[in-house]
C-alpha positions as MATLAB code, in Angstrom:
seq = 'XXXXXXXXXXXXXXXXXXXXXXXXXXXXXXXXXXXXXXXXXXXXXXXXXXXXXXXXXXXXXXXXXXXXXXXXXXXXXXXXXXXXXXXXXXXXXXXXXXXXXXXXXXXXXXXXXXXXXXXXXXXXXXXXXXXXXX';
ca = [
       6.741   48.385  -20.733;
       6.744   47.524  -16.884;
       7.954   43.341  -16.725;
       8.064   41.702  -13.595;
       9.497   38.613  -12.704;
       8.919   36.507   -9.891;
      11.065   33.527   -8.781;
       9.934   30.699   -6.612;
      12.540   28.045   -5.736;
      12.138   24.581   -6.200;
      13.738   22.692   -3.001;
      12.858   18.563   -3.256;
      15.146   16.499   -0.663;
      14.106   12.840    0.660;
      15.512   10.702    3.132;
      15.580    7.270    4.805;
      14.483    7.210    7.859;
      16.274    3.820   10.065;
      13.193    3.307   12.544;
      10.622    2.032   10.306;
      12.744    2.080    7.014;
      10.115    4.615    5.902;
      11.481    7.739    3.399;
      10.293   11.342    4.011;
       9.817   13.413    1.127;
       9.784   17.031    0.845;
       8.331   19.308   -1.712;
       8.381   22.990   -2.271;
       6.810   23.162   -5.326;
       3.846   21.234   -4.688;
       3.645   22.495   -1.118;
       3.673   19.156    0.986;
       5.623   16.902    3.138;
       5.005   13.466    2.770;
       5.954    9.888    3.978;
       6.197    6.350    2.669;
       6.527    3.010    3.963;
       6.136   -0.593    1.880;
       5.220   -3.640    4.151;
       6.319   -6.849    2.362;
       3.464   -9.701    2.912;
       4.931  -11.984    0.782;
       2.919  -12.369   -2.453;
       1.961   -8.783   -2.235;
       3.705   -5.380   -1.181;
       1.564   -2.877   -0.012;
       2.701    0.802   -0.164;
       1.402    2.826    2.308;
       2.133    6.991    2.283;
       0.945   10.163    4.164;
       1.319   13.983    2.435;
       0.703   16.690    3.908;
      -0.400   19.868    2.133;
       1.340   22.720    4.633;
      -0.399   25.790    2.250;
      -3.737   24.449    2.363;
      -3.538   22.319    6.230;
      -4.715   18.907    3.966;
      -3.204   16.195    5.070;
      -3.958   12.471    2.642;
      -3.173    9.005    3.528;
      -2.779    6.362    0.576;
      -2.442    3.164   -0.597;
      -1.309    0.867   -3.721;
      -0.663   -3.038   -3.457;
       1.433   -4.362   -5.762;
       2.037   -8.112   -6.655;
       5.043   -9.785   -6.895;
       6.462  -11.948   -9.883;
       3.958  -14.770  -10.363;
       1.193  -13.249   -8.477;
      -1.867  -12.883  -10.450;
      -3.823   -9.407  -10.524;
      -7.522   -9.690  -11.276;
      -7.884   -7.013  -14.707;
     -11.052   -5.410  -13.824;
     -10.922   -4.806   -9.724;
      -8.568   -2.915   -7.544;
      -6.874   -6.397   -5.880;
      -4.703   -9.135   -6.282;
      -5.040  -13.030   -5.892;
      -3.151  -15.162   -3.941;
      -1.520  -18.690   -3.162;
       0.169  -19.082    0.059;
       1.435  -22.175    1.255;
       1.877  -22.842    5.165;
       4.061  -25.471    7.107;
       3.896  -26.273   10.629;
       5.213  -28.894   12.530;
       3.462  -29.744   16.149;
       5.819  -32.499   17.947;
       5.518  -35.688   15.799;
       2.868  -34.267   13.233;
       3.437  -32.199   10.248;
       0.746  -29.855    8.592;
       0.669  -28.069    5.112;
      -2.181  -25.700    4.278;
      -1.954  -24.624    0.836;
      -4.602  -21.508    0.819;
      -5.696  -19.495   -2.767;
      -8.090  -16.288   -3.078;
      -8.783  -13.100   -3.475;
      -8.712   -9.635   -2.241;
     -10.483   -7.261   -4.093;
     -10.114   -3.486   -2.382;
     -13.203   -0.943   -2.285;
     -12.447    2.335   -4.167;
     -11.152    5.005   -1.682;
     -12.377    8.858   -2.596;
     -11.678   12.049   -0.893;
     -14.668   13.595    0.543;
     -15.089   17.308   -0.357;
     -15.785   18.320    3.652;
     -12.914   16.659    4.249;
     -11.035   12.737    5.024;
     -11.768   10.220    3.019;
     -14.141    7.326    2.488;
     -13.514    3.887    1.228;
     -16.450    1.720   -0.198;
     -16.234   -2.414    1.503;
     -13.257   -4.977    0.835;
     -13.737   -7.776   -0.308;
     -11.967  -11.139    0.925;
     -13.188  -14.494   -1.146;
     -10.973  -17.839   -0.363;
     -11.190  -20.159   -3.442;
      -9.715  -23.241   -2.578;
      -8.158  -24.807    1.382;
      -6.172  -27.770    1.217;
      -4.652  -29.258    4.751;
      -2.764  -32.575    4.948;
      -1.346  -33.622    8.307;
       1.082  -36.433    8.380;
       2.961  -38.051   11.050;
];
């Protein structure tokens, strides 16, 4: 009875990176380097990442918004709403611009030839309100 036994190590190590405050992953197992940043907007944090697949010369880009605390999330789209509220002072005058909507995000797919395609976003502003006082 011949039995053979092969062994493939498992090395996963990540790090933070101090020029962008990205982190760099790297994967043995899954074959792939990858990188990930999150850019705060405020109401909504949108992760952004790029993995490379070294075996197979693939590399992806993604993305995934997530809401903050008392942030709404639409339950049947791929987007968030929003309220933002804006202050701005011009010499005597003072402005607030209280803004709501939505973003709704098309649906990203990988194309079997290669990249990636992503269908139309979609931006709809429900409700402006400006009041300028002196």
């Amino acid at each position: 009875m011949d039995l053979t036994v092969e062994y493939t190590p498992n090395l996963q190590w990540s790090c933070k990176e101090t020029w962008f405050d990205g982190e760099i992953q790297f994967d043995t197992k899954n074959k792939h380097v990858k990188y990930a940043k999150d850019f705060d907007l405020g109401g909504a944090i949108v992760k952004v990442s790029g993995n490379y697949d070294y075996v197979n010369n693939a590399p992806f880009v993604g993305f995934q918004v997530v809401t903050q605390q008392g942030i709404s999330t639409p339950a049947n789209c791929n987007g968030f709403s929003l309220a933002k509220r804006v202050k701005k002072e011009m010499g005597p005058f003072q402005a607030e611009c209280d803004v709501q909507g939505t973003l709704t995000l098309g649906e990203t797919k990988l194309k079997k030839s290669g990249g990636m395609e992503m269908g139309p976003t979609k931006i709809e502003i429900n409700r402006v309100e400006m009041v300028v006082s002196c």
